[in-house]
Structures are given as C-alpha cells and as structure tokens.
C-alpha positions as CSV (number, residue, x, y, z in Angstrom):
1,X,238.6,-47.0,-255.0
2,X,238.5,-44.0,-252.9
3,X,236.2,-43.1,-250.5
4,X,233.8,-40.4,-250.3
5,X,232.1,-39.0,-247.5
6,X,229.5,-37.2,-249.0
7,X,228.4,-39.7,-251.4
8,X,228.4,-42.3,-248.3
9,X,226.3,-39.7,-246.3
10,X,224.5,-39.5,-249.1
11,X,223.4,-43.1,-249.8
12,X,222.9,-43.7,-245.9
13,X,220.2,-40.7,-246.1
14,X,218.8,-42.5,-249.4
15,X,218.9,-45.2,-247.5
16,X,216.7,-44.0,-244.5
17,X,214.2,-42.4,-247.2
18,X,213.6,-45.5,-248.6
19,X,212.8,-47.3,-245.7
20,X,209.9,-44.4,-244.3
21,X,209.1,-45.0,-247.9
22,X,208.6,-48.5,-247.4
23,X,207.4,-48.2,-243.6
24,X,205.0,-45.7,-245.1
25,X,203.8,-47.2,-248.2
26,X,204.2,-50.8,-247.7
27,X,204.8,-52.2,-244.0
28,X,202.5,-50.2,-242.3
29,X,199.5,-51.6,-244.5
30,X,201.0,-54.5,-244.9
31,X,200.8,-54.9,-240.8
32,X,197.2,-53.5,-240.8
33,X,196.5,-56.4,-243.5
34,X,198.2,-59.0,-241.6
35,X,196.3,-57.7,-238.3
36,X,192.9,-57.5,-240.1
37,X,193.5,-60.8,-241.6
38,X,194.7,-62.1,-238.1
39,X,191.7,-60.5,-236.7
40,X,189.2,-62.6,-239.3
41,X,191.5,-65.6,-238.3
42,X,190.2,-65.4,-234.9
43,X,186.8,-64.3,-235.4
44,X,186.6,-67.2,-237.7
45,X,188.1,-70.0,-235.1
46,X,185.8,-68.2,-232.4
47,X,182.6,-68.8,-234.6
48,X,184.0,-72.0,-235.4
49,X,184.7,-72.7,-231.6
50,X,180.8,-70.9,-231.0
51,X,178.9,-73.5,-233.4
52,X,180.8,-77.0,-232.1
53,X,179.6,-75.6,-229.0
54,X,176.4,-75.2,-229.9
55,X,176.5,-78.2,-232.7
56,X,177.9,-80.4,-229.0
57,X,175.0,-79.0,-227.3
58,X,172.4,-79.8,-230.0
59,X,173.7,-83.2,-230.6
60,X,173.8,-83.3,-226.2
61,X,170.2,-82.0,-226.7
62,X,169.3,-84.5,-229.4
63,X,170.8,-87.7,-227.3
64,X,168.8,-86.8,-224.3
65,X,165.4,-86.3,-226.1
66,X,166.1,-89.5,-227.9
67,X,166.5,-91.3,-224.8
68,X,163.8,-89.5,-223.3
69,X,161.6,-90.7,-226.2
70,X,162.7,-93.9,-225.9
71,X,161.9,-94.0,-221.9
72,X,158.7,-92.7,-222.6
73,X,158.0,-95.5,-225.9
74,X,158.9,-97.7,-222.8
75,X,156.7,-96.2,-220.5
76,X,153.9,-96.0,-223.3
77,X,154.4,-100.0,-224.1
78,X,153.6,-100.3,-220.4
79,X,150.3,-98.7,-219.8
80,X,149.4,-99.8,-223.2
81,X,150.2,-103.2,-222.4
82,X,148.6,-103.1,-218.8
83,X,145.4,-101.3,-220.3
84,X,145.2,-104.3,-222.7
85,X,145.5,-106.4,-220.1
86,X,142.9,-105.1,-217.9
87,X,140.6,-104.5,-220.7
88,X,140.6,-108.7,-221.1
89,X,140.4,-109.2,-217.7
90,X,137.3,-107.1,-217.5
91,X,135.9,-109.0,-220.5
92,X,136.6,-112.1,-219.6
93,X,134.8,-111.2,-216.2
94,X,132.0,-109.5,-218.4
95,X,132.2,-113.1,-220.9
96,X,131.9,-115.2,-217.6
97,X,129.1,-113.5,-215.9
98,X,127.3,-113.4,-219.0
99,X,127.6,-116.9,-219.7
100,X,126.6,-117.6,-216.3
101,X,123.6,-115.5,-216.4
102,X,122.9,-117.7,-219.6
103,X,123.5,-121.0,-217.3
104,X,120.8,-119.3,-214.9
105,X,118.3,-118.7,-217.5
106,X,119.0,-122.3,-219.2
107,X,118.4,-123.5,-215.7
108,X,115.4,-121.8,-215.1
109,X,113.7,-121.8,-218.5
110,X,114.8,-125.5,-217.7
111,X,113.2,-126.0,-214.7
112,X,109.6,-124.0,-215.5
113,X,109.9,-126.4,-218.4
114,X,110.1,-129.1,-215.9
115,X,107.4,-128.1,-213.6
116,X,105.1,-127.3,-216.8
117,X,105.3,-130.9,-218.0
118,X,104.7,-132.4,-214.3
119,X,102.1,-129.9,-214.0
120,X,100.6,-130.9,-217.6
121,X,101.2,-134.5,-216.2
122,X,99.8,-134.1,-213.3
123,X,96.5,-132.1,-214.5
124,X,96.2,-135.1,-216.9
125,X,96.2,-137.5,-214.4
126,X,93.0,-135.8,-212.2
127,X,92.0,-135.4,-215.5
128,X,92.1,-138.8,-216.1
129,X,91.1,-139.7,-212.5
130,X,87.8,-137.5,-212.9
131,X,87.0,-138.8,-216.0
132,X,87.4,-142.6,-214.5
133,X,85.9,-141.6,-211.4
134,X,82.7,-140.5,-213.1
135,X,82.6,-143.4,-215.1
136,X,83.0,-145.4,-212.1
137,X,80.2,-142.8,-209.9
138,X,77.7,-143.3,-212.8
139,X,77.9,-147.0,-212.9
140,X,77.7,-147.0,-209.1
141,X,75.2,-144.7,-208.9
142,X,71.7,-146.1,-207.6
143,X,68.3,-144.9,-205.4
144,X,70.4,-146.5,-202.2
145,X,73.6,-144.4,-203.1
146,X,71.4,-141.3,-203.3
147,X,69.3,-142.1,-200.0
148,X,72.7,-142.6,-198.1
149,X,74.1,-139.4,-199.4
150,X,70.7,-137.4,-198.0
151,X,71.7,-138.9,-194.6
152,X,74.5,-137.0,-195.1
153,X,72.9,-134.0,-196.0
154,X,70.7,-134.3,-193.5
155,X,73.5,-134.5,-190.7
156,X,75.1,-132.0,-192.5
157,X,71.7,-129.6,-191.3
158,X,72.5,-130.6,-187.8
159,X,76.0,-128.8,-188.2
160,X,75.7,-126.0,-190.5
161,X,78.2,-123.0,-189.8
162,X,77.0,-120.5,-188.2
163,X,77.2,-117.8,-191.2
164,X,74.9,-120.5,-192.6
165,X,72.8,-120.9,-189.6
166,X,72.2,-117.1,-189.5
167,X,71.6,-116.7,-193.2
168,X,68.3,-119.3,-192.4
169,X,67.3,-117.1,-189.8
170,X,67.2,-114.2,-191.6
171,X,64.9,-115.9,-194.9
172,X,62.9,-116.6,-191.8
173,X,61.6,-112.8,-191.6
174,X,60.1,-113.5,-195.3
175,X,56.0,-114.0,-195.3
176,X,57.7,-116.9,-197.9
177,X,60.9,-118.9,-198.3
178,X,60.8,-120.5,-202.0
179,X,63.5,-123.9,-201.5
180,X,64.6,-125.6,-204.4
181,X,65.3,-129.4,-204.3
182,X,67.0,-131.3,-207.2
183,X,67.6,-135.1,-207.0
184,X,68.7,-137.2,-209.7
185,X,66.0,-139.8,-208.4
186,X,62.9,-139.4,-207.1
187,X,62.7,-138.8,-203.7
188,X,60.1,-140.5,-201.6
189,X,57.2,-139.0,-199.5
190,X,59.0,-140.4,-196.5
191,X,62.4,-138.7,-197.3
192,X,60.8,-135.5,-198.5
193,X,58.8,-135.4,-195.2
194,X,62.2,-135.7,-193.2
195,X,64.1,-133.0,-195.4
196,X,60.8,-130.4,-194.3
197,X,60.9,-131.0,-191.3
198,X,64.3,-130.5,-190.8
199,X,64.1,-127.3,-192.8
200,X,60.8,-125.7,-191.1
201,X,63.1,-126.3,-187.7
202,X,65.5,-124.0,-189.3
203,X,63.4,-121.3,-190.7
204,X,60.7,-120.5,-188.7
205,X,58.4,-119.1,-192.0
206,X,56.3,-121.3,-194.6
207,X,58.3,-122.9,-197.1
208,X,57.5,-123.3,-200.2
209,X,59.3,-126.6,-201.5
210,X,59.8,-127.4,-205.1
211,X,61.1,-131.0,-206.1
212,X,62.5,-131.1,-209.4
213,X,65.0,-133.9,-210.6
214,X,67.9,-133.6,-212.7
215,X,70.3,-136.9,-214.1
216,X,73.1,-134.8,-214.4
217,X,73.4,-134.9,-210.6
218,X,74.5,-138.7,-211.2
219,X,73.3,-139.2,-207.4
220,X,72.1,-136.9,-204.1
221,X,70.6,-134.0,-204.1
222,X,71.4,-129.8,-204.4
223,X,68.9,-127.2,-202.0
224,X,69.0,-123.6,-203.4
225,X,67.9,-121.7,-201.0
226,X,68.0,-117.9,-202.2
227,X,71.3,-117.0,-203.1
228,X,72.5,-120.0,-200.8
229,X,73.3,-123.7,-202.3
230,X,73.9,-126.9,-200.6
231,X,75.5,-129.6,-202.3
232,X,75.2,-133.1,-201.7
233,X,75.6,-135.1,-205.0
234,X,77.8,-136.6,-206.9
235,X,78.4,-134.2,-210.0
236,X,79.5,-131.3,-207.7
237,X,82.4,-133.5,-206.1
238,X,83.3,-134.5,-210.0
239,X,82.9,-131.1,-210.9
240,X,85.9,-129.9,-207.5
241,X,87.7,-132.4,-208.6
242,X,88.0,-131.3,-212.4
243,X,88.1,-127.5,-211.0
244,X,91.1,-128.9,-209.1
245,X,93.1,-130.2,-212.3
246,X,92.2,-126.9,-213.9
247,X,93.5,-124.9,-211.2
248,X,96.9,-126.9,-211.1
249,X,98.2,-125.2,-214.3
C-alpha cells in the first residue's frame, strides 16, 4: 500500500472538522449540561445542607421548649402543691377557730343555763321562804306582836331622815294635814294618844287622824301621810321579801 500525501492531508483536515463538529455540536453542550446539572447538584446539597440546619435547629428549638415546659410543669406542681397546702392550713385554722367559737358558745349558753336554773332555784327557795314565812307571821301574829312593832314605829319617829323630817315640816304650812292610820288590830286609846302626840310634835298644824284597820297587814300598822308612807307591819316585809325573789330573775 502506497502512501499518499494528499489523501493523508486530507483525512487529518476531515479529521479536525469533525472534531469542531463535535466540540461545536456535542461537547460544548454537553459541558453546559454537565455544569448545569453540577450546578443543580450543589444547589440541591446546599438546600439539603440549609434545611438539616434548620431541621437541627427546630429539633434544638423543640428539646429546649420541652424542657422548658417540663421545668415549668415542675415549677407549676410546686405553687399548686404549696397553694393547696396553704389553703388547708388556713382552713384548718378557720375549722379550729370555728369550733372553738362553738366551745365558747356551748360554754356560755352552758353557763347562763347554769345560772338560770340556780337563779330559778334560788327565786324558788325565797319563794318558798315567803310563803313559809307568812304562814309562820300569820300564825304568830297577835295584839302584843302588833303593839311591839308600834314601839318600833314609834322610835322609828325619833330618827326619821332628814328628807323625811323636812317633808313633815312642810305639811305643817297646811291649815290641815289628813293622816291615815291602818292597823290590822284595833289600836287602843292609849296607843293612839301616843302615836298623836308624837305626830303633832312633828307637824306643827292640826291633824286630822283617821284609824281604819285592815287584816291583810297580818300585824303593825302603815301612816300615809300625803304622798309619804311609813311602814311598820308585817305584810310589807312579806311583800320585800317576795319583791326580792322576783327581782332575782
């Protein structure tokens, strides 16, 4: 086989056209493709890199508030517990004062109960130590019981008050001092001349005496003198006496 120049100059030239054919029509986008496709490649793994970032940071993000949350569950449990315990302390406190203000009243409804029954018991008792003492006055009552008891009414005119003592002075401006004399006996003209005379040396002004007599007395005598009464007799001592067991309650 013989060589030929041209036809080897030839094919070298065919040669070189056919590769800026295929760096033309084939590399050169095939290079752009592989670049673009590169390019996507790394956009891609960037994005990728970009959202485990961000995934790391929300799950970083997520952790923390869940322990946050759970701190503040904790903290929550805490007060709640320590609020529930205060709130029993402060009703037990409120249950204990209450049930002492309860003892208080028990003790003092208690007590007034007490004192009403002694008071009841004791009221009865002067009741029933009027009652026997009238029985007993009655029975012991007599003429001589009443004539001792105007002695004492009569002393009792040597030491009148002074009040009293100026209260007869003043009936003494009257032109006529009406007296009033009960007795549950009749007195004598002996004893009624001592009782005036006694009297007129008190009130210098005529007298006019009235005797009357009255059983209920039981024994002595009552003056009413105006507005003023003296008591000597037995009835008006039963009468303090009961007025005494009424005025106990």
């Amino acid at each position: 086989m013989e060589f030929n120049l041209s036809t080897f100059i030839l094919e070298i030239f065919n040669f070189l056209i056919l590769i800026w054919i295929l760096q033309r029509l084939f590399y050169k986008p095939l290079l752009e493709t592989i670049a673009k496709r590169k390019q996507f490649i790394d956009q891609s793994l960037a994005d990728a890199k970009t959202m485990k970032q961000q995934a790391e940071e929300q799950r970083s993000l997520y952790e923390n508030r869940q322990k946050l949350w759970e701190q503040e569950k904790q903290t929550a449990l805490a007060e709640l517990h320590q609020q529930i315990d205060v709130e029993r302390r402060a009703q037990l406190t409120q249950l204990n004062a209450d049930l002492e203000q309860e003892r208080q009243k028990a003790k003092v409804t208690l007590t007034r109960q007490q004192q009403d029954l002694q008071q009841q018991a004791e009221k009865q008792a002067l009741l029933n130590g009027a009652r026997f003492a009238g029985m007993l006055l009655k029975q012991a009552a007599s003429p001589e019981l009443e004539a001792q008891l105007f002695a004492l009414l009569l002393d009792h005119l040597k030491t009148l008050p002074e009040a009293c003592t100026l209260c007869l002075q003043m009936m003494g401006t009257k032109k006529s001092v009406p007296i009033k004399i009960t007795s549950a006996y009749q007195l004598t003209d002996e004893l009624r001349l001592q009782l005036e005379q006694k009297l007129s040396s008190l009130i210098n002004s005529q007298i006019n005496f009235q005797y009357h007599q009255d059983a209920e007395l039981i024994a002595g005598l009552r003056m009413d003198i105006g507005a003023w009464v003296l008591n000597a007799n037995l009835q008006h001592e039963l009468t303090g006496f009961a007025e005494i067991a009424n005025g106990s309650e």
